[in-house]
C-alpha positions in Angstrom: 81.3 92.8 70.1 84.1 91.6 72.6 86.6 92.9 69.4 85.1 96.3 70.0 85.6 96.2 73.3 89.4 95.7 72.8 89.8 98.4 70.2 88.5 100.7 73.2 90.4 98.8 76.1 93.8 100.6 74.1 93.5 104.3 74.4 92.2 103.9 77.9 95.4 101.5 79.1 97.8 104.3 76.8 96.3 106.9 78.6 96.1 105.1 82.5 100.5 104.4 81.1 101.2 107.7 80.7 98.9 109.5 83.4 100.8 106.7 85.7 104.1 107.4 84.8 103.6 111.0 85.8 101.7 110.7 88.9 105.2 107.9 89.9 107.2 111.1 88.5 105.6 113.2 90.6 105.7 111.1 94.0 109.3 110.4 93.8 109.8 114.3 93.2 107.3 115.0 96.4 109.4 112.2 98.5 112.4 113.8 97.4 111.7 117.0 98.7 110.0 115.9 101.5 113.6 113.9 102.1 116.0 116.5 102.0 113.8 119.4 103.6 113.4 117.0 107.0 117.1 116.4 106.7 117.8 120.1 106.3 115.1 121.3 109.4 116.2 118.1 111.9 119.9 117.7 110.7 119.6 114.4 110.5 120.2 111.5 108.0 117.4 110.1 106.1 117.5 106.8 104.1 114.7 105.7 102.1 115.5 102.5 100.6 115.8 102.1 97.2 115.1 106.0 96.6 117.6 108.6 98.4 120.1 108.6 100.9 120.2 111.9 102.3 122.8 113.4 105.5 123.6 117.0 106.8 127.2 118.5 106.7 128.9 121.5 107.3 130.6 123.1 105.1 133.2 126.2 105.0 130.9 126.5 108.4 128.1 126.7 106.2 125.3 124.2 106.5 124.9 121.5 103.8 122.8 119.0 102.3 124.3 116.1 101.0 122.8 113.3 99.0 122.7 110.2 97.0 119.9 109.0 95.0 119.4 105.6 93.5 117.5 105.8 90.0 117.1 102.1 89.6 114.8 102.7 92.5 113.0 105.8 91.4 112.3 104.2 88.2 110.5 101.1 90.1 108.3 102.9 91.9 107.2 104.7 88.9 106.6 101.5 87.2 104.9 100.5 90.1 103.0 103.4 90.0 102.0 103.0 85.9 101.4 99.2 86.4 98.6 100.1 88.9 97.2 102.4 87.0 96.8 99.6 84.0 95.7 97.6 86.1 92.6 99.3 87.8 92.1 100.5 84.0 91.6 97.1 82.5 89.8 95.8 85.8 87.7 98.9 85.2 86.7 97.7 81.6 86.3 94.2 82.6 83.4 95.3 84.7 84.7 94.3 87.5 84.0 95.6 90.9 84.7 94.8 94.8 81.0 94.0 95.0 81.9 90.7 93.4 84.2 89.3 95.7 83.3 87.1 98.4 83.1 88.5 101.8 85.7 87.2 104.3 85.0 85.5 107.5 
């Protein structure tokens, strides 16, 4: 029986992968945004570390966004993102729940 449960364990933890990589695709996108739309409204510099650095220039006396993102970063929080996903998957199919843990104090 506990073979079974395996076999069925694997499409879910594919499918908890891939629905995390996209949901980590589609924060960074969202913080990106977010990012260089409150540097554009404040004219400001924003610097969120390991994501995007992100500063306001003029240019030809026409105003600018500038920006520099770091992918290394991205692509850890979108990891991040995936490996929680697996993780509350498999804890899912374990069977476990916060019911089981002791209470504090």
């Amino acid at each position: 029986m506990q073979k079974y449960a395996r076999v069925k364990l694997l499409p879910k933890m594919m499918m908890a992968a891939v629905s995390g990589v996209f949901t980590g695709a589609c924060l960074v996108f969202l913080v990106i945004v977010g990012a260089l739309g409150f540097t554009y409204a404040t004219t400001k510099a924003v610097h969120l570390p390991g994501l995007i650095q992100a500063w306001f220039t003029n240019e030809n006396a026409m105003p600018a966004v500038n920006f520099q993102p770091n992918f290394a970063g991205m692509l850890v929080l979108v990891g991040v993102v995936a490996a929680m996903f697996c993780l509350s998957t498999w804890r899912q199919a374990r069977g476990g729940s916060s019911d089981e843990l002791p209470e504090c104090g």
